[in-house]
C-alpha positions in Angstrom: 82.8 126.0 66.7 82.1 123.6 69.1 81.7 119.8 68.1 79.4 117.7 70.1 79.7 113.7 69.5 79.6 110.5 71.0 82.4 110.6 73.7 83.9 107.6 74.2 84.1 105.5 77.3 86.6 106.3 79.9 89.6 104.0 80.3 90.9 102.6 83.5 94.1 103.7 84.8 95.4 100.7 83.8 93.4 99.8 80.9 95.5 99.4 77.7 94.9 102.1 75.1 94.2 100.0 71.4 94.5 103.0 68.1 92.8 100.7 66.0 94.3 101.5 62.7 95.6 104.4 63.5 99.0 103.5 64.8 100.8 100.1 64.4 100.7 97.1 66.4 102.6 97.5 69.7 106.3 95.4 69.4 108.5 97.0 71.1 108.7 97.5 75.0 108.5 101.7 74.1 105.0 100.8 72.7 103.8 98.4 75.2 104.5 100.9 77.9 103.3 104.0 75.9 99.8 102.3 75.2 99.9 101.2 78.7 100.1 97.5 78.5 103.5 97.2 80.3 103.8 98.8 83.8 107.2 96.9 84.1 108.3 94.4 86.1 111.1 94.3 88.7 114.8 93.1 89.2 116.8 92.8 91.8 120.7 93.8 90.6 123.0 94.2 93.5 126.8 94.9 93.5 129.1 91.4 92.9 131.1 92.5 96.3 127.5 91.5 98.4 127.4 88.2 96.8 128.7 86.5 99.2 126.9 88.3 102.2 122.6 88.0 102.6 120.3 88.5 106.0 121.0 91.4 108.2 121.2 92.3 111.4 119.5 95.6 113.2 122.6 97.2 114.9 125.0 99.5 113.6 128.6 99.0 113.6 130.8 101.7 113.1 134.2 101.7 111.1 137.8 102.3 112.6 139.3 105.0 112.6 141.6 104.0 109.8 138.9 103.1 107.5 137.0 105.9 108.1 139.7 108.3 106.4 140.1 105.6 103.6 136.2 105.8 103.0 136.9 109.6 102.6 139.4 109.5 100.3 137.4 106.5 98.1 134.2 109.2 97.7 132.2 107.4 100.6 131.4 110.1 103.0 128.5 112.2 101.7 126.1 110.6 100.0 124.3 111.7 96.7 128.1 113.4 96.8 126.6 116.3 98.1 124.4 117.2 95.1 120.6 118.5 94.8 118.7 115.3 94.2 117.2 115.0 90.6 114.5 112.8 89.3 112.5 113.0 85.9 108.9 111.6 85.4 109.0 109.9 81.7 105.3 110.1 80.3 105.9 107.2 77.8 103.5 108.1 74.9 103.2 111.9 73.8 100.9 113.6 77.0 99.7 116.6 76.8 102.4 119.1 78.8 100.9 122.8 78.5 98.2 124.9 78.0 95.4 122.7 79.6 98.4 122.0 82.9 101.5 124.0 83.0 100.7 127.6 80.8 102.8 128.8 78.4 103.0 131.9 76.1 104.2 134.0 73.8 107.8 136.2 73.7 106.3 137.8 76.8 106.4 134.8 79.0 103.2 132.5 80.4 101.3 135.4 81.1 101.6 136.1 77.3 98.6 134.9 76.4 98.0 132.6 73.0 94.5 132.7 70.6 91.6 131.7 71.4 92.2 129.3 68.2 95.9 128.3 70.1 94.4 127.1 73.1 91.7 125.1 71.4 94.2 123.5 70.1 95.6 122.8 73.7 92.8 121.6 74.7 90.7 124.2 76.3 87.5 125.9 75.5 86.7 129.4 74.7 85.2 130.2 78.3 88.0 128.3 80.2 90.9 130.2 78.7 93.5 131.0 81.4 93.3 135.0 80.4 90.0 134.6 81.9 87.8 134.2 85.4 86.0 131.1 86.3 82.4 132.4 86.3 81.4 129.4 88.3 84.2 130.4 91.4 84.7 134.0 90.6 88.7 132.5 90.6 91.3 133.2 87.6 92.0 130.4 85.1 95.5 131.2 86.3 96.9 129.4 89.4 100.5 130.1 90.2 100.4 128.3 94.0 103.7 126.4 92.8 105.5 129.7 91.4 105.0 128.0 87.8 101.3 129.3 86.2 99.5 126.1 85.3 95.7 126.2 84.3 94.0 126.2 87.0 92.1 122.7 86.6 94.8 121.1 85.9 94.9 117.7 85.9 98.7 117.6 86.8 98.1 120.6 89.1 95.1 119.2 91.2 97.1 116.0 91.3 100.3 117.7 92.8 97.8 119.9 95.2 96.3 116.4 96.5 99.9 115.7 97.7 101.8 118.3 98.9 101.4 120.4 102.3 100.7 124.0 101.6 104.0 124.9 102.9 105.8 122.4 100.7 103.9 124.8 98.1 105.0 127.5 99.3 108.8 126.4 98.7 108.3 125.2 94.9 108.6 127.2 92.0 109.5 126.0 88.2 109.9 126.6 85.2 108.6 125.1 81.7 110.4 124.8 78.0 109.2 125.0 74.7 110.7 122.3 72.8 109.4 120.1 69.9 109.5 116.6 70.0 109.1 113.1 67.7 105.3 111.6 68.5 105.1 107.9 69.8 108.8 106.9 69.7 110.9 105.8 73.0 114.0 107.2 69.9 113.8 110.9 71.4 116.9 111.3 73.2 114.8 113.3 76.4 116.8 111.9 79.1 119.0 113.6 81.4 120.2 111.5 83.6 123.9 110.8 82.1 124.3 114.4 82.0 123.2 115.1 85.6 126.0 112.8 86.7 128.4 114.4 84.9 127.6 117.1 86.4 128.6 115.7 89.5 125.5 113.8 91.6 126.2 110.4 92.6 124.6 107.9 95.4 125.7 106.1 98.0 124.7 102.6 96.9 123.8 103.6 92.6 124.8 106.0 90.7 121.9 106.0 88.7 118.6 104.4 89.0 115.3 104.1 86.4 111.9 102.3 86.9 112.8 100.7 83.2 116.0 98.2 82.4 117.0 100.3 79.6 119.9 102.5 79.3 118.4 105.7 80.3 116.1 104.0 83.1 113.1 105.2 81.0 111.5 104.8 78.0 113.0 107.5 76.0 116.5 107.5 74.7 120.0 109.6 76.6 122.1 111.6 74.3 124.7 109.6 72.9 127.2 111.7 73.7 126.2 111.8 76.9 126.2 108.3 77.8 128.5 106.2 80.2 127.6 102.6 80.5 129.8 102.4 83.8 126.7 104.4 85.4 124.2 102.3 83.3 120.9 103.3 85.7 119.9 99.8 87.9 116.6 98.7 87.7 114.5 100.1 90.7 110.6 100.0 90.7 109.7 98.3 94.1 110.8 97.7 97.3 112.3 94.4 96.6 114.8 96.3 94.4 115.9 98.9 96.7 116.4 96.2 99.5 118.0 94.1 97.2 121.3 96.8 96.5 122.1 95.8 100.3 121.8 92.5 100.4 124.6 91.7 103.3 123.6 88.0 103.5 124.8 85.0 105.0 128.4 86.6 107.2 125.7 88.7 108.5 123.6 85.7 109.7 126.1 84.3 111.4 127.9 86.8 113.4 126.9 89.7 115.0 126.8 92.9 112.6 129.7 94.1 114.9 132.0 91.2 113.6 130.5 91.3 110.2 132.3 94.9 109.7 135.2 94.1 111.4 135.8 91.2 109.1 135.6 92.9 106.1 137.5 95.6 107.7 140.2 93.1 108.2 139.8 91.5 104.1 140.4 95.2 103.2 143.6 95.6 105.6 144.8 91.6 104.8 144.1 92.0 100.8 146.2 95.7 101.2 149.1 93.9 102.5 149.3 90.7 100.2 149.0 93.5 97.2 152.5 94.7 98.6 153.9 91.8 99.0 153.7 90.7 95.8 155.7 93.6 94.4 157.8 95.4 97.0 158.5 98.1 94.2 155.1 99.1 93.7 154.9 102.2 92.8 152.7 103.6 95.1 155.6 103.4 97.4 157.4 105.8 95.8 156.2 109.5 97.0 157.8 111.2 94.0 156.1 108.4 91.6 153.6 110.3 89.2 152.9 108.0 86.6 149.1 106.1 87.4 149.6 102.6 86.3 147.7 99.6 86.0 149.2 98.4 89.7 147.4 102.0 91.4 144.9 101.3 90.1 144.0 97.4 91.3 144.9 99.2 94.5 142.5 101.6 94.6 139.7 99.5 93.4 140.9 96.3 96.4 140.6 99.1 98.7 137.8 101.1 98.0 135.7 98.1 97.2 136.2 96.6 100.8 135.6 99.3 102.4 132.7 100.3 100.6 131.3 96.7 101.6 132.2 97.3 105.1 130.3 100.4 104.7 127.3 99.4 103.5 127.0 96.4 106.5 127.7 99.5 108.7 125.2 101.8 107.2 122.8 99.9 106.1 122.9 96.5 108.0 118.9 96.6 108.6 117.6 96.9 105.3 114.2 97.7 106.2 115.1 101.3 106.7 115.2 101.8 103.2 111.9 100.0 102.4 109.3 102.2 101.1 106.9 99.9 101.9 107.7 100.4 105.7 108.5 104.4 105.6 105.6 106.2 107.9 106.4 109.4 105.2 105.6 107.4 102.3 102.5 105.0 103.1 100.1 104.7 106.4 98.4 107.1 108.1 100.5 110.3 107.6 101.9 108.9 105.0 101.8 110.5 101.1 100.4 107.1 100.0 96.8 105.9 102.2 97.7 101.7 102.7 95.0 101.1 100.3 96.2 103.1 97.3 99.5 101.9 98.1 99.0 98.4 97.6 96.7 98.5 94.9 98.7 101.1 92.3 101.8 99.8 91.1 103.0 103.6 89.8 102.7 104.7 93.5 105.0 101.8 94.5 107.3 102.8 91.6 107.3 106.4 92.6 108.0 105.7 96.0 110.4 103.1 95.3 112.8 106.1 93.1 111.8 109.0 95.3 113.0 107.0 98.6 116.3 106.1 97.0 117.5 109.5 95.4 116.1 111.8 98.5 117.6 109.5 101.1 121.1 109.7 98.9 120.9 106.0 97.8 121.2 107.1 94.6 122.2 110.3 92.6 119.1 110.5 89.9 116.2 108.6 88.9 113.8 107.9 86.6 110.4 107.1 86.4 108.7 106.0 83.6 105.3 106.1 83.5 102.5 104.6 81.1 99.9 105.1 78.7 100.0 108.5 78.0 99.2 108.1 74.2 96.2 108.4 75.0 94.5 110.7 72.1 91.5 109.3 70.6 89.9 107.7 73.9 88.2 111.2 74.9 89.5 113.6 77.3 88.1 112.0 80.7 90.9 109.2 80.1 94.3 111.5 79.8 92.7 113.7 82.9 92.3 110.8 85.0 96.3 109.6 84.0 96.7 113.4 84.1 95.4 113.4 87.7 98.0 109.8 88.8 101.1 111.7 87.0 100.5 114.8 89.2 100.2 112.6 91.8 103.4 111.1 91.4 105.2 114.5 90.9 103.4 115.5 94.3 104.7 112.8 96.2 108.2 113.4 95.4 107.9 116.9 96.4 106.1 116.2 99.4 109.2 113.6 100.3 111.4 115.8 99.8 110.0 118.5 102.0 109.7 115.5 104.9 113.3 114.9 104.7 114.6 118.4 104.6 116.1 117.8 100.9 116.1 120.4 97.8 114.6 118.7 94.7 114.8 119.2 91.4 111.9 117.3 89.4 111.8 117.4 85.6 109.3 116.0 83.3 109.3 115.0 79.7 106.9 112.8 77.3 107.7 111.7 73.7 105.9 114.4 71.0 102.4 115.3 72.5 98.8 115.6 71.1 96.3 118.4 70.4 92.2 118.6 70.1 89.9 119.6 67.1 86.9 120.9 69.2 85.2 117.6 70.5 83.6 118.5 74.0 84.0 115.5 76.5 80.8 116.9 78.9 81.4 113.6 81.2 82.1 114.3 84.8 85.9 113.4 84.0 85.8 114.8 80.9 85.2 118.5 82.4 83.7 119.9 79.5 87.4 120.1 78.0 88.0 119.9 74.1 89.0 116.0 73.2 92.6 114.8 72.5 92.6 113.6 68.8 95.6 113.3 67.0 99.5 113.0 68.0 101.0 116.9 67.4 105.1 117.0 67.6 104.6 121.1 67.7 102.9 121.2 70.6 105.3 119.6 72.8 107.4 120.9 75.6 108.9 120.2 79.0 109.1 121.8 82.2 111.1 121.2 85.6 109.7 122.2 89.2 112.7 122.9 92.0 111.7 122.6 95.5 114.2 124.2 98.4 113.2 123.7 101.7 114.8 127.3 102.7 112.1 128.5 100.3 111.1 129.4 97.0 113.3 129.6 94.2 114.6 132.7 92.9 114.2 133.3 89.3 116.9 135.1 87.4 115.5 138.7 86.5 118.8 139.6 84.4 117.7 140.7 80.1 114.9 141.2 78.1 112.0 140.2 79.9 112.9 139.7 83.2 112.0 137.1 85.1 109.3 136.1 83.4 111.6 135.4 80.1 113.5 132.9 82.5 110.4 131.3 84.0 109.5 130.0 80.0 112.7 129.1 78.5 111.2 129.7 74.5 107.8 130.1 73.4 104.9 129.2 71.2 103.2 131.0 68.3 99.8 132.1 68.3 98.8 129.2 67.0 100.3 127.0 70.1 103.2 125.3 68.3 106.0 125.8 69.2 108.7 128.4 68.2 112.0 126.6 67.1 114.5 129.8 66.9 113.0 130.7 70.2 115.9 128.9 71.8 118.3 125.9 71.0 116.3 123.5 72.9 112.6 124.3 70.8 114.0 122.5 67.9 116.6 119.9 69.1 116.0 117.4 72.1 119.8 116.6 72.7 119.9 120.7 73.3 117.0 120.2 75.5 118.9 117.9 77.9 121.6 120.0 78.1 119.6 122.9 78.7 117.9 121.2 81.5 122.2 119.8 82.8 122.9 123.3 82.7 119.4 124.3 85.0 121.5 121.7 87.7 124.4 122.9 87.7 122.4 126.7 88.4 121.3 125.5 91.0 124.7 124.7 92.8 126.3 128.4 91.5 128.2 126.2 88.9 126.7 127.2 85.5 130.5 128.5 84.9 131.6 124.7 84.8 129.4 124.2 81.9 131.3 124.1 79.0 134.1 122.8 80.6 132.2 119.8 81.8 130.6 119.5 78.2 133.1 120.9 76.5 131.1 119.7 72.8 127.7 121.6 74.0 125.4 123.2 71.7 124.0 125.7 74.0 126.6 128.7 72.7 128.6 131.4 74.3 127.7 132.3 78.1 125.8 135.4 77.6 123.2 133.1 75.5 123.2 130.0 78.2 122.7 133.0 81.2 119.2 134.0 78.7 118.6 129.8 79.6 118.9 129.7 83.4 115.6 130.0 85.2 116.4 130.3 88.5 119.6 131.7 91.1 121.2 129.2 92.6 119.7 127.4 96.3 122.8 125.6 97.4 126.1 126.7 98.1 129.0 124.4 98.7 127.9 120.2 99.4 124.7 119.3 101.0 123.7 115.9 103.1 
């Protein structure tokens, strides 16, 4: 039965969400950000080998020859080490992730429809249900434009539309996860990115890099197991902080960029020499020496580090050309961004900010965390309209990585999610969409969207169910919660990482690595983590 009250006033983007005594006071950061009244400020952290170096120059140098094989042999060469880019969107807060955006269904797949009862619960109506036709546009409730079925309105669907060419489109497809999750707590252990570079990305100038100064970049929590402080993600949520990683400073003022490489080039071939002299026994002299010692490994470390800074004055001696701010692809006219929306939307400038440094190779993965989607109890117009900004966000990474010629894989999580009780929000915004009214952990899931600019993905059609069993990894009851024996991520979030590590590796043909990369995974025997891989793989070998 349908419910018609008072529908609450619309929130701005921006405007903080307040649960009046229905939730705590916000303390922590993970609550400010959730209720959306932190967006997050910026810092600048650059590597201690630039300290000494800041203003540069517009030419490029190039390396001798000699360094140039060192820089091989110190990992330098390719950057993002040659992997498919990956970034994850972290809706701080519990959003709303299926039913009313991407579909999901039964045993059968998305197509497998829920109740009439299930999808009220997600959100939806009884004449908007995706099994059905828009009376109004004679169109299907269905829209599978991206390969993944989302509802056809949307919010995160109209949002990614309002980005993305229709050729970028027509190169995406994903795939979504049923998987429970804790409502309202940053404690869920969602994020991937730990996992992703064990799996083998990297950057040129970060390994890692989140919109947050937390451990996982984001707001939720990485797997314990999974996490390497050596890689802790740097803070990146502006164009000061992407600028700032290749700060070449004052030697670059004062001599040409030219002799700015060729002195460091010469600190790296002096420091070399003096690390011989001091020991003429070292063993790195011996050929037939096997044991690594303490000695090797100063060496390694004097020599890579040098030439690494020679490197990045080489590369990236003008760092304006990695400013967002100043890319004709992210902001201007042609750009994904207009100048106005740019300058006033500081989650645009975060997006592009990640997106420009992980699809240019600058870094291997990032995060961005984005804010306020706890956002039950304020009507429906106000999660559409953050609905509509996430899309958007998700869009304009796609739509980068389509400019630069990249592959792109692009997962998004929240903390728990939310469900409605048959309020209708009739505002313009509202859409005549049920109300979000409560927090709902059973609800929850994920889902991941892989763009290849050779064209669309290819799911795997291998088992029971075919493709369509690999598009929806799981699957809900009836009732829309979710099933937890459906598979070993519906009921455990550290499984749901690594079944989202083990969608990467897929990608690059090396699902066979998996348990020897994670040799303590939960994720069981091969024939069970094939029934978990969405799609075949798009690369072959390094890319970049």
């Amino acid at each position: 039965m349908l419910i018609r009250r008072k529908t609450p006033r619309a929130l701005g983007l921006d405007e903080p969400i307040r649960h009046e005594g229905t939730h705590k006071r916000p303390v922590t950061r993970r609550d400010f950000l959730a209720q959306g009244f932190s967006s997050g400020l910026a810092t600048i952290a650059a590597p201690t080998v630039f300290s000494l170096f800041a203003d540069p120059r517009a030419a490029q140098a190039a390396l001798s020859p000699d360094l140039v094989a060192l820089k091989a042999s110190c990992g330098l060469d390719v950057a993002g080490a040659g992997k498919i880019p990956f970034i994850c969107i972290d809706l701080a807060g519990g959003a709303n992730m299926v039913g009313s955006n991407v579909l999901i269904g039964g045993p059968g797949g998305q197509l497998d429809f829920l109740s009439t009862a299930g999808y009220g619960k997600l959100g939806l109506p009884g004449d908007m249900l995706p099994s059905m036709t828009n009376v109004a546009t004679g169109t299907s409730f269905t829209d599978s434009r991206l390969g993944l079925a989302f509802h056809s309105d949307s919010a995160f669907l109209r949002g990614i539309l309002d980005r993305i060419a229709p050729a970028t489109a027509a190169s995406i497809n994903g795939a979504v996860i049923a998987a429970r999750s804790e409502n309202d707590t940053g404690n869920n252990p969602h994020n991937p990115m730990y996992g992703i570079h064990q799996a083998g990305a990297d950057g040129a100038l970060a390994t890692l890099i989140g919109s947050r100064a937390s451990d996982s970049g984001g707001n939720s929590m990485a797997p314990a197991g999974l996490i390497d402080l050596s890689v802790r993600p740097t803070k990146v949520d502006r164009a000061s902080d992407v600028t700032g990683l290749v700060d070449t400073g004052q030697l670059a003022s004062l001599l040409s960029l030219d002799d700015t490489v060729a002195v460091m080039e010469a600190i790296q071939r002096i420091s070399d020499r003096k690390l011989q002299k001091v020991d003429p026994k070292q063993p790195w002299a011996d050929p037939k020496q096997t044991t690594v010692t303490r000695n090797e490994v100063v060496k390694e470390l004097v020599n890579c580090g040098y030439v690494k800074a020679a490197d990045v004055v080489d590369q990236y001696g003008d760092p304006s050309s990695l400013n967002p701010d100043l890319d004709p692809d992210i902001v201007g006219t042609g750009g994904i961004f207009s100048r106005t929306e740019y300058d006033n939307d500081a989650e645009f400038r975060k997006t592009a900010a990640v997106m420009k440094m992980v699809l240019s190779g600058y870094a291997g993965a990032g995060t961005i965390a984005l804010g306020g989607y706890d956002y039950h109890g304020q009507g429906r117009s106000t999660g559409e309209l953050r609905d509509l900004r996430a899309g958007r966000c998700m869009g304009a990474c796609l739509e980068y990585a389509a400019r630069r010629g990249m592959p792109l894989m692009l997962y998004v999580f929240s903390d728990g999610s939310i469900s409605a009780s048959g309020q209708v929000d009739d505002t313009a915004d509202g859409r005549g969409k049920f109300m979000w009214t409560s927090d709902n952990q059973s609800t929850a899931a994920s889902f991941f969207l892989v763009y290849n600019p050779r064209g669309r993905p290819d799911l795997v059609t291998t088992g029971t169910g075919g493709a369509a069993r690999h598009q929806q990894i799981g699957y809900f009851r009836s009732d829309a919660s979710v099933e937890t024996a459906s598979s070993p991520a519906a009921g455990n979030v550290n499984l749901l990482v690594e079944t989202v590590v083990l969608n990467y590796m897929a990608l690059h043909g090396e699902q066979g690595q998996f348990a020897s990369r994670f040799p303590r995974n939960g994720l069981g025997n091969a024939a069970l983590q094939d029934s978990l891989i969405a799609f075949n793989p798009i690369v072959s070998g390094r890319i970049g």
